[in-house]
Each structure stands twice: as structure tokens, then as C-alpha cells.
Backbone as XML, in Angstrom:
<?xml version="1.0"?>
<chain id="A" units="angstrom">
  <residue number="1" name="UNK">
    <atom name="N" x="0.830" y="-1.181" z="0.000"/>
    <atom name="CA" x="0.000" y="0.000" z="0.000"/>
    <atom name="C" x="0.876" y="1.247" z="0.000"/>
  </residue>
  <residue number="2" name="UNK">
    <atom name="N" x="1.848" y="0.877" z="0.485"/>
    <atom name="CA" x="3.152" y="2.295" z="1.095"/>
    <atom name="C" x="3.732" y="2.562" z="-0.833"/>
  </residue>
  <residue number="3" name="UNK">
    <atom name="N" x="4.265" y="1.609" z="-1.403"/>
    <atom name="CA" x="4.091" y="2.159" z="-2.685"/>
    <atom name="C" x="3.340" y="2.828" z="-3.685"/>
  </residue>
  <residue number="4" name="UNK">
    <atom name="N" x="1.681" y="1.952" z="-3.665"/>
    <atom name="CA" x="0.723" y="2.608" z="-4.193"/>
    <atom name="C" x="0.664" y="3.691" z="-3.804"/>
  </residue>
  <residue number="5" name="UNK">
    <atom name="N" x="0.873" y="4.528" z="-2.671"/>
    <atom name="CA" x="0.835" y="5.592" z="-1.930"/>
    <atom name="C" x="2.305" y="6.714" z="-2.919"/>
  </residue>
  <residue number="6" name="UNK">
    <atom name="N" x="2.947" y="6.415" z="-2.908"/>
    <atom name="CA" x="4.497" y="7.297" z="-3.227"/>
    <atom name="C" x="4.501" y="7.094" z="-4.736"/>
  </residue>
  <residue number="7" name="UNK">
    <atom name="N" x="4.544" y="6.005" z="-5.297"/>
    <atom name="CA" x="4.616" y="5.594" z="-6.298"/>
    <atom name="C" x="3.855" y="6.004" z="-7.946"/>
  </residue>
  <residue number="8" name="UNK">
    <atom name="N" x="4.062" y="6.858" z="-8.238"/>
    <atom name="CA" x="3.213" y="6.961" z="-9.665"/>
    <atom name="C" x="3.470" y="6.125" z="-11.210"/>
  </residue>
  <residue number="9" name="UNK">
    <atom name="N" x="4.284" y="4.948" z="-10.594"/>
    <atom name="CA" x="4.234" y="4.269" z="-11.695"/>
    <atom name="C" x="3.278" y="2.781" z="-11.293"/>
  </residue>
  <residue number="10" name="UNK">
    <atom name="N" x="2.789" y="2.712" z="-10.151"/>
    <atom name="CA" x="1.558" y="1.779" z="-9.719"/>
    <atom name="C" x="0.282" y="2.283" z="-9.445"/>
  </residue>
  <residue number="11" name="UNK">
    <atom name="N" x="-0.381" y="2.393" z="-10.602"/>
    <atom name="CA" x="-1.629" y="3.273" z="-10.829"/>
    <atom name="C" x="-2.868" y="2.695" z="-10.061"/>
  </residue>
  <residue number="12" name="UNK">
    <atom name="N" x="-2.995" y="1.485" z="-9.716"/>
    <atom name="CA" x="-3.924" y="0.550" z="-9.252"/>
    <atom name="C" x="-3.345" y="-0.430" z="-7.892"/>
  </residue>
  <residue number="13" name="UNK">
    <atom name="N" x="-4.820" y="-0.428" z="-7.005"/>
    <atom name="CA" x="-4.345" y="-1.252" z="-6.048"/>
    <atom name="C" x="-5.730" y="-1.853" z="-6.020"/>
  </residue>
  <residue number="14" name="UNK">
    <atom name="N" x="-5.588" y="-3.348" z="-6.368"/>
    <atom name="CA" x="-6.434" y="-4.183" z="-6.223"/>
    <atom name="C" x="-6.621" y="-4.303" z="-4.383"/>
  </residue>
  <residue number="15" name="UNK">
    <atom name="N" x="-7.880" y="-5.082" z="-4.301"/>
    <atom name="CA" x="-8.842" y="-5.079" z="-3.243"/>
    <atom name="C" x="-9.828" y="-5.792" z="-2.837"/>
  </residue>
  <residue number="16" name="UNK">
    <atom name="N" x="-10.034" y="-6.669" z="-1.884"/>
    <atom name="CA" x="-11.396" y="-7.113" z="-2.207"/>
    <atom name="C" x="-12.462" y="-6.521" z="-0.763"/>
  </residue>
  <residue number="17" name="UNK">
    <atom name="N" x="-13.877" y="-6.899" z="-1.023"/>
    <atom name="CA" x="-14.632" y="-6.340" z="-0.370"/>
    <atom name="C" x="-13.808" y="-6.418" z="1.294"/>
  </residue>
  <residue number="18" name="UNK">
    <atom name="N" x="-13.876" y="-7.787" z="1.682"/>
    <atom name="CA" x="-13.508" y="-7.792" z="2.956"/>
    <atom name="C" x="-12.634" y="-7.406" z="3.476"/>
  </residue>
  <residue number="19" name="UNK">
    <atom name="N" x="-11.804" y="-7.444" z="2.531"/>
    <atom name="CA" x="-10.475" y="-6.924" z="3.226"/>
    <atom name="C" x="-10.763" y="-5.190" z="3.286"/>
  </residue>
  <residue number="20" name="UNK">
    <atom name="N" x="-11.455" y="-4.479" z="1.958"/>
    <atom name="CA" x="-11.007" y="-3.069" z="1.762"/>
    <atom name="C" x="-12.166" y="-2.206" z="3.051"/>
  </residue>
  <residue number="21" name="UNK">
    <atom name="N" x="-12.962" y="-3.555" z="3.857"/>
    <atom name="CA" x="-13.415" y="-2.649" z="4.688"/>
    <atom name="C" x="-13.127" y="-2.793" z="6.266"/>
  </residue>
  <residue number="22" name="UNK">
    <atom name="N" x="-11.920" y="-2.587" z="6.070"/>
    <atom name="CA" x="-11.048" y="-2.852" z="7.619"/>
    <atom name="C" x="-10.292" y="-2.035" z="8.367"/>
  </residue>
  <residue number="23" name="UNK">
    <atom name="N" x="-10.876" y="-0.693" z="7.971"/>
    <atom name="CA" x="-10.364" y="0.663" z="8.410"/>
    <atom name="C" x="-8.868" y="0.913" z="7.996"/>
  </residue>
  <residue number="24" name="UNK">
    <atom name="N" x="-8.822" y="0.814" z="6.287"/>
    <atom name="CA" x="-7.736" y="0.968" z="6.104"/>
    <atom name="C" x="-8.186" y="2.709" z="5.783"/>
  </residue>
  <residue number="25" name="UNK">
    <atom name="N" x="-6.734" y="3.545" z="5.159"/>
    <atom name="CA" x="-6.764" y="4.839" z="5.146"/>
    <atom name="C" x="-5.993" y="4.917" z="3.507"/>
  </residue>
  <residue number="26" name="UNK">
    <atom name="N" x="-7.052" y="4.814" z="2.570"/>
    <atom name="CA" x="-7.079" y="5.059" z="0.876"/>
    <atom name="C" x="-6.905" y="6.087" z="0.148"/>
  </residue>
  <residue number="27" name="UNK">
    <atom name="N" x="-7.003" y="7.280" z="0.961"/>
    <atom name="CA" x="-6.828" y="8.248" z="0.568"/>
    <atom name="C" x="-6.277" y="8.952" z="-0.845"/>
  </residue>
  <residue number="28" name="UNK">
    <atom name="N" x="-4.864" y="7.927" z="-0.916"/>
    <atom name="CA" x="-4.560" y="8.427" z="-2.076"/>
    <atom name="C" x="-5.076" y="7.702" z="-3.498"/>
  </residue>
  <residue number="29" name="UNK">
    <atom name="N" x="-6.007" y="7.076" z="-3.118"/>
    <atom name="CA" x="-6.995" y="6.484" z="-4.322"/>
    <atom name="C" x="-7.954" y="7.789" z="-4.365"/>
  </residue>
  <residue number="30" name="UNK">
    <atom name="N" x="-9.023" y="7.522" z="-5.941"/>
    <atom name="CA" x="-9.828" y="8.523" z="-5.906"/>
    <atom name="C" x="-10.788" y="7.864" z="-7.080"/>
  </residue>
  <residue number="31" name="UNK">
    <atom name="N" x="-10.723" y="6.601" z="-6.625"/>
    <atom name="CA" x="-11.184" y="5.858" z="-7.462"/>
    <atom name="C" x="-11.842" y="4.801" z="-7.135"/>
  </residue>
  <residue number="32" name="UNK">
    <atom name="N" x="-13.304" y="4.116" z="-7.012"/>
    <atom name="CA" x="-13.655" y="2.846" z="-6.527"/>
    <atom name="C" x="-14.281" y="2.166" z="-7.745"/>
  </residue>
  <residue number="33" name="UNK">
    <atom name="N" x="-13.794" y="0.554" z="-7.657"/>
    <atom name="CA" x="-14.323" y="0.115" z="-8.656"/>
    <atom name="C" x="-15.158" y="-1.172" z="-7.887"/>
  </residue>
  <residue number="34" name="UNK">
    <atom name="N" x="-16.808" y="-1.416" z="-7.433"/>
    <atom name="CA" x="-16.900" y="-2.960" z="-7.421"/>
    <atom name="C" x="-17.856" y="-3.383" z="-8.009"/>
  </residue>
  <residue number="35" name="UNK">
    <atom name="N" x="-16.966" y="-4.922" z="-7.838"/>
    <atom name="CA" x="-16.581" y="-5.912" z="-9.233"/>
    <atom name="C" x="-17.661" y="-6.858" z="-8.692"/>
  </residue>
  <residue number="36" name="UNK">
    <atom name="N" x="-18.204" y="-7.118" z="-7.395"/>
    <atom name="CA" x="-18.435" y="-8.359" z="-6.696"/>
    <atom name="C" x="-19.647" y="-8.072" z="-5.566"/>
  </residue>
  <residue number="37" name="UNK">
    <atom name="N" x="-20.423" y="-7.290" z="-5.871"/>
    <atom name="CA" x="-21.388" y="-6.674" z="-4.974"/>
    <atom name="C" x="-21.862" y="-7.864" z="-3.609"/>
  </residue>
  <residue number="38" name="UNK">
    <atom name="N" x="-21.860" y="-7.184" z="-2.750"/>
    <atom name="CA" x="-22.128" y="-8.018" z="-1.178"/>
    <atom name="C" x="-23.446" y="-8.065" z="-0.627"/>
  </residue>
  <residue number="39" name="UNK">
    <atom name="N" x="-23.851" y="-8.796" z="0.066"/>
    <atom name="CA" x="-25.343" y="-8.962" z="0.576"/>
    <atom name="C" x="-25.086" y="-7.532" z="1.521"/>
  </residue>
  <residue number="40" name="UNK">
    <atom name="N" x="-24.830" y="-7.445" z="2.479"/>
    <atom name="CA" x="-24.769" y="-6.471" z="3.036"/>
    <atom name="C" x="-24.004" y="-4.527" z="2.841"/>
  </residue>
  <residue number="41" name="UNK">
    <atom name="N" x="-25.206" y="-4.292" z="3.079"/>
    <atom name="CA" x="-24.532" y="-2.942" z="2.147"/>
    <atom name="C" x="-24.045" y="-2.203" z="3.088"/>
  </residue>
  <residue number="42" name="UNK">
    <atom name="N" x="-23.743" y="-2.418" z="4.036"/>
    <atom name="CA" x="-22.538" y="-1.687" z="4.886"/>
    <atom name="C" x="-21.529" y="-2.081" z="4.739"/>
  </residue>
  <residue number="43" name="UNK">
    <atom name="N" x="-21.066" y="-3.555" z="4.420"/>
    <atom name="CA" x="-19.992" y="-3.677" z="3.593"/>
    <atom name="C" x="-19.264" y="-3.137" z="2.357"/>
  </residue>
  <residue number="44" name="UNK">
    <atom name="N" x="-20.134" y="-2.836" z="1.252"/>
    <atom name="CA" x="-19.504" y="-1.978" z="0.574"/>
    <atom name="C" x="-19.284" y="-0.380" z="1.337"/>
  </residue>
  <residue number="45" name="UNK">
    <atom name="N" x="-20.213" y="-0.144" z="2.154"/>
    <atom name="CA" x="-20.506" y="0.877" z="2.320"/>
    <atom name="C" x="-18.706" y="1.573" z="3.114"/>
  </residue>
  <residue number="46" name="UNK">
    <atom name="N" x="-18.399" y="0.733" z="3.855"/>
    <atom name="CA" x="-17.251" y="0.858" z="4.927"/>
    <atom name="C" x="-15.696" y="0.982" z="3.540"/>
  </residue>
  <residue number="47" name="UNK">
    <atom name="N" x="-16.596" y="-0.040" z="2.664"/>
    <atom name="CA" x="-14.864" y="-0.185" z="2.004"/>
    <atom name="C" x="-14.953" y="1.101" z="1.188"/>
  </residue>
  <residue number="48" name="UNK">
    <atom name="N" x="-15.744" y="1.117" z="0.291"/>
    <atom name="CA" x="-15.957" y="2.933" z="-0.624"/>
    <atom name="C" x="-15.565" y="3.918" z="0.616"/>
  </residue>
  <residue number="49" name="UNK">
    <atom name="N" x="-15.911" y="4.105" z="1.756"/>
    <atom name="CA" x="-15.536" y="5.160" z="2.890"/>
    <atom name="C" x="-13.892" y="5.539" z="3.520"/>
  </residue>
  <residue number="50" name="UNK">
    <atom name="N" x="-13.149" y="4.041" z="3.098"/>
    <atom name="CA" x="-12.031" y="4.053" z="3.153"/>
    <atom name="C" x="-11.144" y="5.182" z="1.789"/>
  </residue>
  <residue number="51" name="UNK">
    <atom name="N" x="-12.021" y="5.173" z="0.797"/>
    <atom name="CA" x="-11.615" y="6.504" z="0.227"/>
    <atom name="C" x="-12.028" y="7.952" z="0.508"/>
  </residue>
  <residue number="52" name="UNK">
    <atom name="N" x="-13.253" y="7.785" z="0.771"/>
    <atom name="CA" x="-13.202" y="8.916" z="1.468"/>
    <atom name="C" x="-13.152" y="9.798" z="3.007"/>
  </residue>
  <residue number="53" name="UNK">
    <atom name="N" x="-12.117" y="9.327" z="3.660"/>
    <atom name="CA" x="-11.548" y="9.527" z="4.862"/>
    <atom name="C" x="-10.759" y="11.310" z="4.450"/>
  </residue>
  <residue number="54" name="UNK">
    <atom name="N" x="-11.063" y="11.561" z="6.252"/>
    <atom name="CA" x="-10.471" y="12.759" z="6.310"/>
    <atom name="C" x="-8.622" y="12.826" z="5.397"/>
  </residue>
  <residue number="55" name="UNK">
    <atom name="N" x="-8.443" y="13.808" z="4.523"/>
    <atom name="CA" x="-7.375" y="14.357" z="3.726"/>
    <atom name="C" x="-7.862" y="13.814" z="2.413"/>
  </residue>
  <residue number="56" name="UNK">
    <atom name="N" x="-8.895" y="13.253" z="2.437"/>
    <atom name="CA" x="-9.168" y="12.961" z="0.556"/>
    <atom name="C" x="-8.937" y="14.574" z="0.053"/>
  </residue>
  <residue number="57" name="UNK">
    <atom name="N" x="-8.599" y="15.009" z="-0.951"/>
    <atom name="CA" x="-8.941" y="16.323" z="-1.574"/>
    <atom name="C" x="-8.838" y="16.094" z="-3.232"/>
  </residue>
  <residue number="58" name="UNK">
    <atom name="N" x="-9.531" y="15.085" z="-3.510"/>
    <atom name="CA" x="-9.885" y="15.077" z="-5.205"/>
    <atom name="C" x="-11.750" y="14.441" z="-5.147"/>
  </residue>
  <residue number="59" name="UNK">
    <atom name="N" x="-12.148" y="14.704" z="-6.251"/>
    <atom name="CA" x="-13.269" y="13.765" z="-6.222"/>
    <atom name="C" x="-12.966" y="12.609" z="-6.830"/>
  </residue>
  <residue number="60" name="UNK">
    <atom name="N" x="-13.979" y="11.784" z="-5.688"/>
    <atom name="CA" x="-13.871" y="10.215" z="-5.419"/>
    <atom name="C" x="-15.067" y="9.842" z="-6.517"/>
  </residue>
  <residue number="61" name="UNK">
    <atom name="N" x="-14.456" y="9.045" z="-7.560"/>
    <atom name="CA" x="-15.543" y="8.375" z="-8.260"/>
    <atom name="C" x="-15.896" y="6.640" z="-8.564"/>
  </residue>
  <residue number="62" name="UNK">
    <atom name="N" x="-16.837" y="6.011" z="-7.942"/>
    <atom name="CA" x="-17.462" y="4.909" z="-7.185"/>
    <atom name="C" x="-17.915" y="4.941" z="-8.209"/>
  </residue>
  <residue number="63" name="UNK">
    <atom name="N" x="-17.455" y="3.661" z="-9.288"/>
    <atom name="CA" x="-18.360" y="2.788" z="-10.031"/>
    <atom name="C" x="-19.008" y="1.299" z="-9.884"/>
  </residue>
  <residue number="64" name="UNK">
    <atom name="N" x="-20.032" y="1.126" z="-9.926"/>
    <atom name="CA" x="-20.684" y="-0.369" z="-9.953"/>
    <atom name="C" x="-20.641" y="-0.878" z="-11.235"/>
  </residue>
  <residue number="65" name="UNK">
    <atom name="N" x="-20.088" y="-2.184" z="-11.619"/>
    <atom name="CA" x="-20.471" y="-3.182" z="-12.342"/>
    <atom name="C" x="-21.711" y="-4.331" z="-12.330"/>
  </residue>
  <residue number="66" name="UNK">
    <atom name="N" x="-22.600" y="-4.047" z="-12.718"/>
    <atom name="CA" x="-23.783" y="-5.516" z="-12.493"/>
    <atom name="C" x="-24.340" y="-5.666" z="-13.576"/>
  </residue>
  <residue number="67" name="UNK">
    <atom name="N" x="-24.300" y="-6.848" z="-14.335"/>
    <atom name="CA" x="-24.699" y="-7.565" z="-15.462"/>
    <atom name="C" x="-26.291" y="-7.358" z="-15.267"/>
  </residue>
  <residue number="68" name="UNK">
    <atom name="N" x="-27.146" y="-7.394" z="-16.192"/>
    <atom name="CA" x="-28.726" y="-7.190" z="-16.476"/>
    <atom name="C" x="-28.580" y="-8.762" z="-16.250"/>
  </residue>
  <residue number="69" name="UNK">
    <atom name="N" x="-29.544" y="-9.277" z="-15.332"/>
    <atom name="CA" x="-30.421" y="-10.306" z="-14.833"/>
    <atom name="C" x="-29.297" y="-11.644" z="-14.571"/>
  </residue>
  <residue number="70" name="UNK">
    <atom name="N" x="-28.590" y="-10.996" z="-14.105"/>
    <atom name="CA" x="-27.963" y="-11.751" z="-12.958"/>
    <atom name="C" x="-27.765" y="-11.717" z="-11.332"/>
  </residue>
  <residue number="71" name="UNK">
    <atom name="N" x="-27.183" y="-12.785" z="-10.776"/>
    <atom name="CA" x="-27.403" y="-12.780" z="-9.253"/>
    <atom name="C" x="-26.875" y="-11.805" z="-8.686"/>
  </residue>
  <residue number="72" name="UNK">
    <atom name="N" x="-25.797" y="-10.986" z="-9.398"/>
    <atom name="CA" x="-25.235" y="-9.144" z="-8.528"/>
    <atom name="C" x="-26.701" y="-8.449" z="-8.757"/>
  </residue>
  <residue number="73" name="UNK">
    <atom name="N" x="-27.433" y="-8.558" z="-9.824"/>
    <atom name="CA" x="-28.563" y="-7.686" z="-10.013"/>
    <atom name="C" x="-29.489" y="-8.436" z="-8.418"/>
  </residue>
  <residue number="74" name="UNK">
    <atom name="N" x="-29.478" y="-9.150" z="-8.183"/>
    <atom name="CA" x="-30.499" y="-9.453" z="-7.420"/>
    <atom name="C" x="-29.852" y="-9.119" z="-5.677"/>
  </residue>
  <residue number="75" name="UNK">
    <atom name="N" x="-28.470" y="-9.772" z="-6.101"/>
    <atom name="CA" x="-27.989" y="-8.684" z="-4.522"/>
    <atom name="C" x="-27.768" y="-7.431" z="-4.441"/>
  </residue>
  <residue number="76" name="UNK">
    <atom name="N" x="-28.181" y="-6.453" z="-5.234"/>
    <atom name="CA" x="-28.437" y="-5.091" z="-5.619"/>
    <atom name="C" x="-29.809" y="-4.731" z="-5.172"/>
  </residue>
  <residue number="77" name="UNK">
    <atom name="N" x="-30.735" y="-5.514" z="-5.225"/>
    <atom name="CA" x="-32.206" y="-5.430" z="-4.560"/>
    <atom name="C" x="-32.231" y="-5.971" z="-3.231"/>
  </residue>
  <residue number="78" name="UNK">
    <atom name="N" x="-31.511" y="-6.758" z="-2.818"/>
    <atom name="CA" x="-31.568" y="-7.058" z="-1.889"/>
    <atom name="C" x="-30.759" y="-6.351" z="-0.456"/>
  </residue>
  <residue number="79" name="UNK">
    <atom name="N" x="-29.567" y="-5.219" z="-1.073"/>
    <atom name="CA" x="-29.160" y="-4.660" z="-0.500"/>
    <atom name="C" x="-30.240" y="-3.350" z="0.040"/>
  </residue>
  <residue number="80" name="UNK">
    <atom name="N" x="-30.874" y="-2.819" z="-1.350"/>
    <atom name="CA" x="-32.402" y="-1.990" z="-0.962"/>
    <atom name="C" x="-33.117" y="-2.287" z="-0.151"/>
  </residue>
  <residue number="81" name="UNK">
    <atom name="N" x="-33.536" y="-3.569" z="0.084"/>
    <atom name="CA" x="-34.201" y="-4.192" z="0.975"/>
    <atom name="C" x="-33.629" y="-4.090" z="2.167"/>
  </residue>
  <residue number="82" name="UNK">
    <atom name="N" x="-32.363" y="-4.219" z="2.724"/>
    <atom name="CA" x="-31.707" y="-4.110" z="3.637"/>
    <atom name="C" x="-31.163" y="-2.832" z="4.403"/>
  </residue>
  <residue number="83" name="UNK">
    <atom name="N" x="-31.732" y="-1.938" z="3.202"/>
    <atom name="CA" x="-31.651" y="-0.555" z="3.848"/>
    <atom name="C" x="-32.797" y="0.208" z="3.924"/>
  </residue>
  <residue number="84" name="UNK">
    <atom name="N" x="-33.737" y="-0.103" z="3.413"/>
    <atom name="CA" x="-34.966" y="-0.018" z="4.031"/>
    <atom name="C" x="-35.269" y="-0.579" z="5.175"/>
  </residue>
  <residue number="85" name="UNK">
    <atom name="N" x="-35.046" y="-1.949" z="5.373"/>
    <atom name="CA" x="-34.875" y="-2.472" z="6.808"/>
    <atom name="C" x="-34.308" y="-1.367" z="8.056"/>
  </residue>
  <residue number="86" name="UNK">
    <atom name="N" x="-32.957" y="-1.585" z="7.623"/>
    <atom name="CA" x="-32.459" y="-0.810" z="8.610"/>
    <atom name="C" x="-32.958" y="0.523" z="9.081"/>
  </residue>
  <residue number="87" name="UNK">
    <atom name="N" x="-33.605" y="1.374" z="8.037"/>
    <atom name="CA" x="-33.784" y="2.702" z="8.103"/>
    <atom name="C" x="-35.148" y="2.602" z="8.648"/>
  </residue>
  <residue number="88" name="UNK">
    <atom name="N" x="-35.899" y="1.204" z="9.329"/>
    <atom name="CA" x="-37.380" y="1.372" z="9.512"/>
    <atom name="C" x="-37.365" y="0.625" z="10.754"/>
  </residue>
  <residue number="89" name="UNK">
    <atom name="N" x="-35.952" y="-0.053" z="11.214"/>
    <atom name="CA" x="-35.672" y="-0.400" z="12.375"/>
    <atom name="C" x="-35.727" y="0.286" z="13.887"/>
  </residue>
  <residue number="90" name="UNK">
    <atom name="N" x="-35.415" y="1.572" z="13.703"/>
    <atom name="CA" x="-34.846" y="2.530" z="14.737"/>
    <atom name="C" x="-36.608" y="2.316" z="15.327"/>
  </residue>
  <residue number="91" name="UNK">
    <atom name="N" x="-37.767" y="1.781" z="15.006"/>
    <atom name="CA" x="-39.169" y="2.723" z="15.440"/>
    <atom name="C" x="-39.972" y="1.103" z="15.802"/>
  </residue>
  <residue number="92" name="UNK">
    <atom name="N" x="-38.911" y="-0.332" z="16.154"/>
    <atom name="CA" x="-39.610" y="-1.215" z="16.206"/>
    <atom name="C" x="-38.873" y="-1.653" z="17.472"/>
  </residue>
  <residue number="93" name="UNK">
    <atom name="N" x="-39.275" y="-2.541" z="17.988"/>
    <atom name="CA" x="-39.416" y="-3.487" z="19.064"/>
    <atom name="C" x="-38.489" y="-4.712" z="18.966"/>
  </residue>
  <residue number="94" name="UNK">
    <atom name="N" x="-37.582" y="-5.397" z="19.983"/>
    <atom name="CA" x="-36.364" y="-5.991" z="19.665"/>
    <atom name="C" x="-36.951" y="-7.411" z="19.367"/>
  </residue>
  <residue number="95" name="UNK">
    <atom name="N" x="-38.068" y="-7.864" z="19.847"/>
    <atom name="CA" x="-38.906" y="-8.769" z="19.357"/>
    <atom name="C" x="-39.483" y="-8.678" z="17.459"/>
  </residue>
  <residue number="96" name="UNK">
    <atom name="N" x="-39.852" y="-7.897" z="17.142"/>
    <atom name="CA" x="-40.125" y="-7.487" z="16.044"/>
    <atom name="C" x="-39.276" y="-7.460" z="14.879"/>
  </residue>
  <residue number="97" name="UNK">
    <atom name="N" x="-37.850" y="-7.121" z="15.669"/>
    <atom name="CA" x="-36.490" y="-7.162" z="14.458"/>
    <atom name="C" x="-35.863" y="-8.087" z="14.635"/>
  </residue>
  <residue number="98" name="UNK">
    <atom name="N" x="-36.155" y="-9.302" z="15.503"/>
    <atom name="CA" x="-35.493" y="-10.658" z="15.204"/>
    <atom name="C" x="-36.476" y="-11.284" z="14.365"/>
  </residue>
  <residue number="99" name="UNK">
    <atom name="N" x="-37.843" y="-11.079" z="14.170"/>
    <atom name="CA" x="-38.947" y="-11.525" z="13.407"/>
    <atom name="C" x="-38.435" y="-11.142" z="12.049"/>
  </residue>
  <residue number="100" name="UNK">
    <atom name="N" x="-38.074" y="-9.737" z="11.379"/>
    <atom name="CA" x="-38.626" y="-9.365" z="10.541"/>
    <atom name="C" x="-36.946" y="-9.831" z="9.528"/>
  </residue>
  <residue number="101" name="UNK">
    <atom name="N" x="-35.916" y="-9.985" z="10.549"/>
    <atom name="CA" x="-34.409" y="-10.646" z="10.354"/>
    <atom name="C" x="-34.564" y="-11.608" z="10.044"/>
  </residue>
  <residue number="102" name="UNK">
    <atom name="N" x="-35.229" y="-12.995" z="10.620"/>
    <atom name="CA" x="-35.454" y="-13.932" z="9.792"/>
    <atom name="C" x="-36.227" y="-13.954" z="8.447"/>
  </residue>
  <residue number="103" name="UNK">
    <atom name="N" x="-37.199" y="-13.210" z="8.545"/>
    <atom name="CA" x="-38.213" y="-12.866" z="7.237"/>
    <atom name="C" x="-37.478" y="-12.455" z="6.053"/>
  </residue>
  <residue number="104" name="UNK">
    <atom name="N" x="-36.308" y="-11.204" z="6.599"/>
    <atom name="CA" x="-35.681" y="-11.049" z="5.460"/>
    <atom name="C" x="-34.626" y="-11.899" z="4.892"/>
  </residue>
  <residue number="105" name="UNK">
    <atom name="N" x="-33.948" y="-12.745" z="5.365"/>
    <atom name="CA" x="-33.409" y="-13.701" z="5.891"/>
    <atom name="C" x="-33.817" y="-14.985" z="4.343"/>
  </residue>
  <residue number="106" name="UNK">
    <atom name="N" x="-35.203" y="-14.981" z="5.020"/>
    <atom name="CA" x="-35.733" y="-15.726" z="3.700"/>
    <atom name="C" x="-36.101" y="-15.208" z="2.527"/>
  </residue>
  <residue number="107" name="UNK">
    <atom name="N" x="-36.281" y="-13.759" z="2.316"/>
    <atom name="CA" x="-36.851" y="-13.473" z="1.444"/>
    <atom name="C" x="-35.136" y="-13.480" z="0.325"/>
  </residue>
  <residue number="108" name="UNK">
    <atom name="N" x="-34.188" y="-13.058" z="0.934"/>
    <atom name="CA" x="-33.159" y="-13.266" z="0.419"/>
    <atom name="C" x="-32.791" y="-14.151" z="-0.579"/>
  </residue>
  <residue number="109" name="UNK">
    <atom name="N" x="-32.669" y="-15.504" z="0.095"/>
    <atom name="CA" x="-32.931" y="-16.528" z="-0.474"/>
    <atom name="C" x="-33.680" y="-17.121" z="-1.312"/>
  </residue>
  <residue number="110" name="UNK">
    <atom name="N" x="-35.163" y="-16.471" z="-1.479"/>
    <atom name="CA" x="-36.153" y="-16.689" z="-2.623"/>
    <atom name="C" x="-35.585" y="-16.082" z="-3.600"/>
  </residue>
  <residue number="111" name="UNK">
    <atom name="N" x="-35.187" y="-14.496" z="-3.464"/>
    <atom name="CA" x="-34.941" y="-13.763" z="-4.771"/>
    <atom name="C" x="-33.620" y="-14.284" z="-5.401"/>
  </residue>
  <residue number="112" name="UNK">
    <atom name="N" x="-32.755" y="-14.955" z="-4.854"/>
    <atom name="CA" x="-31.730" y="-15.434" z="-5.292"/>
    <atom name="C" x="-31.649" y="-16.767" z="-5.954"/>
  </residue>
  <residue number="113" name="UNK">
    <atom name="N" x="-33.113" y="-17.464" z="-5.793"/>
    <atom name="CA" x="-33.173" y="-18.302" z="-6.544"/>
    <atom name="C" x="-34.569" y="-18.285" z="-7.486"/>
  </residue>
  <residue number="114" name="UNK">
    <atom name="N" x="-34.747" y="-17.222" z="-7.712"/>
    <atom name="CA" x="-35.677" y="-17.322" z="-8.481"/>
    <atom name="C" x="-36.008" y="-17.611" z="-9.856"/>
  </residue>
</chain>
């Protein structure tokens, strides 16, 4: 990373989801590319954030790749789903969000094999 950093003849630093969301400090990227979309969208969410950490000063541009009617397309809806969840969580009952966790849980699994 200490090269990618100094270095302007290593234009690219490969990455993958898990690893790129482990509080690393990317800064001198200004560039996100993913290749491999995740069920959980705080996962991407943490690794794209690793570029933009305090001293970024370029704009950061975050592209998605997802093929038309394939299974990234469907964990792309399902990440929606999961943030709608979350964002409708804060106003329910801890009984209610282990209910509605398994529900989504399954619904997951339907759309992924549909």
C-alpha cells in the first residue's frame, strides 16, 4: 500500500470487499471500482468510505459493475431491501427485528433463486 501511496508508476491497487473494509486509510486512491457486490450494504458501504476519509482532496468516483439479470442484479435489490430495513428499524421493538431478520433472511434466499 506504502508504494501505491508514493509511487506513480503503480496506478492501481487491487482489493477485495472484505479486506477493503477494515479501516484501512485510501486516501490516495480517488477511485472505486466494485466488481463483486455483497449482501450487506454496509460492507460496501465501509470499504468505498475508506476513500473517502479525512485528507481525501480530489473527487472520489465509485463505479458499480452488475450484469442485467444476474445474481449481482439481485444482490443489488436485496441490499435496498436491507436498507430499508435498517432505516425502519430505529421505530420497532427488539422482538419485532429478530422476526422481521429472519423474514428477510428468507426473502433473500427466494430472490436469489428465483
Amino acid at each position: 500500500m506504502e508504494m501505491f501511496k508514493t509511487d506513480p508508476e503503480i496506478p492501481i491497487f487491487l482489493m477485495s470487499l472484505t479486506a477493503g473494509n477494515l479501516g484501512l486509510n485510501l486516501t490516495a486512491a480517488n477511485r472505486v471500482y466494485i466488481m463483486d457486490p455483497w449482501w450487506n450494504p454496509a460492507t460496501e458501504d465501509q470499504a468505498t468510505d475508506r476513500v473517502y476519509r479525512l485528507g481525501q482532496n480530489r473527487d472520489v468516483i465509485v463505479t458499480r459493475f452488475v450484469m442485467k439479470d444476474s445474481v449481482e442484479k439481485k444482490i443489488m435489490q436485496i441490499q435496498e431491501r436491507k436498507r430499508q430495513l435498517i432505516n425502519s428499524a430505529l421505530a420497532k421493538s427488539k422482538e419485532s427485528l429478530q422476526h422481521d431478520r429472519r423474514q428477510e433472511w428468507l426473502n433473500d434466499l427466494r430472490d436469489l433463486f428465483k
